[in-house]
N, C-alpha and C positions, 0 to 999 in steps of 0.2 A: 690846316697847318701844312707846312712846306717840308722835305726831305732836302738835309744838308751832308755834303759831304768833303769835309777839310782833308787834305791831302799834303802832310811838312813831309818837303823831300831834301832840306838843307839840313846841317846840322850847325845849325843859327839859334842861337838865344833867341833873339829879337823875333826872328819866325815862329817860335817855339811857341813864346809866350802869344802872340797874336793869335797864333794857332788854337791854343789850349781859350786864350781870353773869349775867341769869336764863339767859339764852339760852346762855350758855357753860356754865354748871353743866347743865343740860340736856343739852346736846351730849355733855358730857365724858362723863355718864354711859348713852350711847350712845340717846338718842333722835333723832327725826329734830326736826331744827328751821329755820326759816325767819325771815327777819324782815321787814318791808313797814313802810316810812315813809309814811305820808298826811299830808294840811293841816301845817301848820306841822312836822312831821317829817321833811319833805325837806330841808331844811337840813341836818337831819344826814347829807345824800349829798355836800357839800361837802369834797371831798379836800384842801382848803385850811384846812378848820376846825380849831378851838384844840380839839383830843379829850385835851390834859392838862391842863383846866382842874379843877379839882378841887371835886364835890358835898359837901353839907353832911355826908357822912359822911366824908370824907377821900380817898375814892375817886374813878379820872376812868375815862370812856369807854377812855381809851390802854392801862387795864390790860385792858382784855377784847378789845379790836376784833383786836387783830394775830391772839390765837388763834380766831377768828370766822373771818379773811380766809385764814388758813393753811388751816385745813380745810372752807374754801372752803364755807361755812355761806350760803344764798344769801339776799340782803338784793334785797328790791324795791322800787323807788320808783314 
């Protein structure tokens, strides 16, 4: 298996979710994954933030993060 490591330094919807999406597809298919917010990407360590806002494809952060957090996928700011 491969070691992943996604890296959102925007504070972009759209990156957000691609971000959260790859990183699940990844995991699921048993690699190891990580994820590290920089510059304008720690925003998205706000536990208050709107994560069902929905990206230009129809999709939001909320569909990926809870199985991120479940299997404790480690996210570093």
């Amino acid at each position: 298996m491969a070691n992943f490591l996604f890296v959102l330094r925007q504070d972009d919807l759209d990156a957000a979710t691609r971000c959260y999406q790859l990183a699940k597809i990844a995991h699921s298919k048993g690699h190891t994954v990580n994820i590290f917010f920089t510059d304008d990407g720690v925003y998205w360590a706000d536990s208050t933030r709107d994560h069902a806002a929905r990206s230009k494809t129809g999709d939001c952060p909320k569909d990926y993060l809870p199985y991120l957090v479940e299997k404790e996928v480690p996210i570093g700011v």
